[in-house]
C-alpha positions as CSV (number, residue, x, y, z in Angstrom):
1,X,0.0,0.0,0.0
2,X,2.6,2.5,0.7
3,X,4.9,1.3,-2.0
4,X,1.9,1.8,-4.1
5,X,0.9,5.4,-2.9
6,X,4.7,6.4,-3.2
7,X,4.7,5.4,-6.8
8,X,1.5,7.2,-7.5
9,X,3.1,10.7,-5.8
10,X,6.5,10.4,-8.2
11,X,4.2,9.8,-11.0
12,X,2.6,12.5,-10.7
13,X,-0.8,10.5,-10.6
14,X,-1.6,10.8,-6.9
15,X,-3.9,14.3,-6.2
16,X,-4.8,13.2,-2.8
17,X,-3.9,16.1,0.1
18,X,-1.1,14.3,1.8
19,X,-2.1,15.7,5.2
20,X,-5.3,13.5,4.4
21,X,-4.2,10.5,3.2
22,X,-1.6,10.8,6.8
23,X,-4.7,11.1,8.7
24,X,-6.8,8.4,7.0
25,X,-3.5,5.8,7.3
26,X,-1.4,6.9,9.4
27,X,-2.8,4.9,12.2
28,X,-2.6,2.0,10.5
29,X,0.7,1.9,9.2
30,X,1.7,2.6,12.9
31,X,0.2,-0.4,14.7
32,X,1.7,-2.2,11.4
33,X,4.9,-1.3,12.4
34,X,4.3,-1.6,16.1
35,X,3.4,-5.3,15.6
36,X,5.9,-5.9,13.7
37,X,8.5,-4.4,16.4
38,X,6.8,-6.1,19.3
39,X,7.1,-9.6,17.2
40,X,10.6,-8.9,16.7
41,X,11.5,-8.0,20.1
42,X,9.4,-11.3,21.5
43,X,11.8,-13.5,19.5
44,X,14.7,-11.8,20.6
45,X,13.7,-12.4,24.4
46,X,12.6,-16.2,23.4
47,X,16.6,-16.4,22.1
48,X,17.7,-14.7,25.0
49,X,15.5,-17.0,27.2
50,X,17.1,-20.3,25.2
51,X,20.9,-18.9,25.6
52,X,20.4,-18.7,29.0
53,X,19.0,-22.1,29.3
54,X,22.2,-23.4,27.1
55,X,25.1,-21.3,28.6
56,X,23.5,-22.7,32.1
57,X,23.3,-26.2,30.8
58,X,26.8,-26.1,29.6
59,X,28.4,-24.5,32.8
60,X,28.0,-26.4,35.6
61,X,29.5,-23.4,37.7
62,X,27.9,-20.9,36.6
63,X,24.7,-19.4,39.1
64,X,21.7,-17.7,38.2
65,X,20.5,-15.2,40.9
66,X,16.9,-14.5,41.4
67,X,17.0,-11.6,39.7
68,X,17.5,-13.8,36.6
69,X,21.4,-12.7,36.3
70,X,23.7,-15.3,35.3
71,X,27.2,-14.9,37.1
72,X,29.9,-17.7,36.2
73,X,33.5,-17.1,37.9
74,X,36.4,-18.1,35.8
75,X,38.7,-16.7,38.0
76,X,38.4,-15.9,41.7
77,X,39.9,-12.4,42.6
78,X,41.0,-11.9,45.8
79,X,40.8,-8.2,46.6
80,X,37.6,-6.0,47.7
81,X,34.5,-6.2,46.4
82,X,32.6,-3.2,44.6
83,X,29.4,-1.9,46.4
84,X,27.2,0.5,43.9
85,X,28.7,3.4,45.3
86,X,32.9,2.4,44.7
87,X,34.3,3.7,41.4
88,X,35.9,0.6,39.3
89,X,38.2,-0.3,37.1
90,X,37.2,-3.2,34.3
91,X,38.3,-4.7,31.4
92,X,35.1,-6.4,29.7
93,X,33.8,-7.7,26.5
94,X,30.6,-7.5,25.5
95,X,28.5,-10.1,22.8
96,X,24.7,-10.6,21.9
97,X,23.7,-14.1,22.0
98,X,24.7,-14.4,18.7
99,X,28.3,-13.6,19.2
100,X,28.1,-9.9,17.7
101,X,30.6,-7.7,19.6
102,X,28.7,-4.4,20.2
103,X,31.0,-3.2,23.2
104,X,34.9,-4.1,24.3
105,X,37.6,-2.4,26.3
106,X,39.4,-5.3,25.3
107,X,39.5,-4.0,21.6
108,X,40.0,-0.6,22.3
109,X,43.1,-1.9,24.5
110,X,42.2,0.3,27.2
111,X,40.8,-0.6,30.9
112,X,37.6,1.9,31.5
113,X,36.7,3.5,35.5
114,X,33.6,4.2,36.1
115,X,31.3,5.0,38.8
116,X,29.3,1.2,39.6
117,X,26.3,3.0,40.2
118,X,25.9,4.3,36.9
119,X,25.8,1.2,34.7
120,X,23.1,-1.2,34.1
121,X,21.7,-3.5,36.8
122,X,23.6,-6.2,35.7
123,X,27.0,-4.8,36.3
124,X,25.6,-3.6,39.8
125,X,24.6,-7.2,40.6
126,X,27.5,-8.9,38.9
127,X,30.4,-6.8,39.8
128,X,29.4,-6.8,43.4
129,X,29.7,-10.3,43.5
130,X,33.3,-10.4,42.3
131,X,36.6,-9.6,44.4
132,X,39.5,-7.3,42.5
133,X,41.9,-9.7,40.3
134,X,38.5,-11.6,39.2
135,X,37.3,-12.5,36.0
136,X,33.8,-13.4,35.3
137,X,31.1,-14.1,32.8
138,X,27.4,-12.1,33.1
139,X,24.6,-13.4,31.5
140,X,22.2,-10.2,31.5
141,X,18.6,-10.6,30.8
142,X,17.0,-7.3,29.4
143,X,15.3,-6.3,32.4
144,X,18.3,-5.9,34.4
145,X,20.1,-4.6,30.7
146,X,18.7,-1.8,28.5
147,X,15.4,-3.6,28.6
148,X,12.7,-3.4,25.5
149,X,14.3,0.6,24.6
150,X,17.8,-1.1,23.8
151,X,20.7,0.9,22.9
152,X,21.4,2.8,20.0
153,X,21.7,0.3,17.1
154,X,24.4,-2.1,19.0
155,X,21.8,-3.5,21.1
156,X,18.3,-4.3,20.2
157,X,15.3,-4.1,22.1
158,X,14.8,-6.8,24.5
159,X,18.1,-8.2,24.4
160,X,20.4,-10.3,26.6
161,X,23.4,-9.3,26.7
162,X,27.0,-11.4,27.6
163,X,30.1,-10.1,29.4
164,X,33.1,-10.8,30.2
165,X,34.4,-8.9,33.0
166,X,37.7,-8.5,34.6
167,X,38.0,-6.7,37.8
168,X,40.9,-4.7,37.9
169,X,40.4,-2.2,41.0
170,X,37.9,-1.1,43.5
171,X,38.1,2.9,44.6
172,X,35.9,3.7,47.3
């Protein structure tokens, strides 16, 4: 239909007022688009839902927390651990579930400090469960990640995110 109505316009052949034919579809080609959003972001939480299921299945270690986080330790640190208020200092690598790399310190080849507080739930959660010198992998389901907004165009709506996270240095 809008293909359609374009092609009329650049032809010349469409005499409609635009502000009416807006009106009389615009509505409709919202909740079009709507649906189609909402039926993409369900099937990114169902894969998000199944990689959890599979990283668990495959990590004996690795703990999910009741607020759905999934924390596996691959090395214990042996320093302080961060509460929300501490400024840290991280190394971390950050993959959808389908291995795309939207975010890495790693890469970059720089460490990054920041403020606990001011990341996303996740972190909180999973930081303050790791010592300084540790290095662990977070499983973060999109409520406790950038939720059904996403990010930008690195992360999509409803998304669970994976990182690995090396903690190099508490501040209080």
């Amino acid at each position: 239909i809008l293909l359609a109505g374009f092609t009329d316009v650049v032809k010349g052949e469409n005499t409609a007022d635009p502000m009416e034919v807006l009106q009389k579809f615009g509505p409709a080609v919202n909740n079009l688009l709507r649906e189609r959003m909402e039926g993409i972001m369900d099937k990114v939480k169902r894969d998000g839902d199944e990689y959890v299921t599979g990283f668990l299945d495959c990590n004996d270690e690795a703990k999910k927390t009741d607020s759905g986080l999934v924390y596996y330790e691959m090395k214990a640190g042996d320093g302080a651990s961060p509460v929300v208020e501490d400024e840290v200092e991280v190394h971390y690598h950050g993959t959808l579930t389908d291995g795309t790399v939207f975010d890495s310190s790693v890469d970059r080849g720089a460490t990054i400090k920041f403020k606990l507080g001011q990341v996303i739930k996740g972190w909180q959660e999973g930081l303050a469960m790791m010592k300084e010198g540790g290095k662990a992998t977070l499983v973060i389901p999109p409520e406790l990640a950038y939720g059904d907004a996403g990010s930008g165009g690195a992360v999509p709506p409803g998304a669970t995110l994976k990182f690995e996270v090396e903690l190099f240095k508490v501040n209080p």
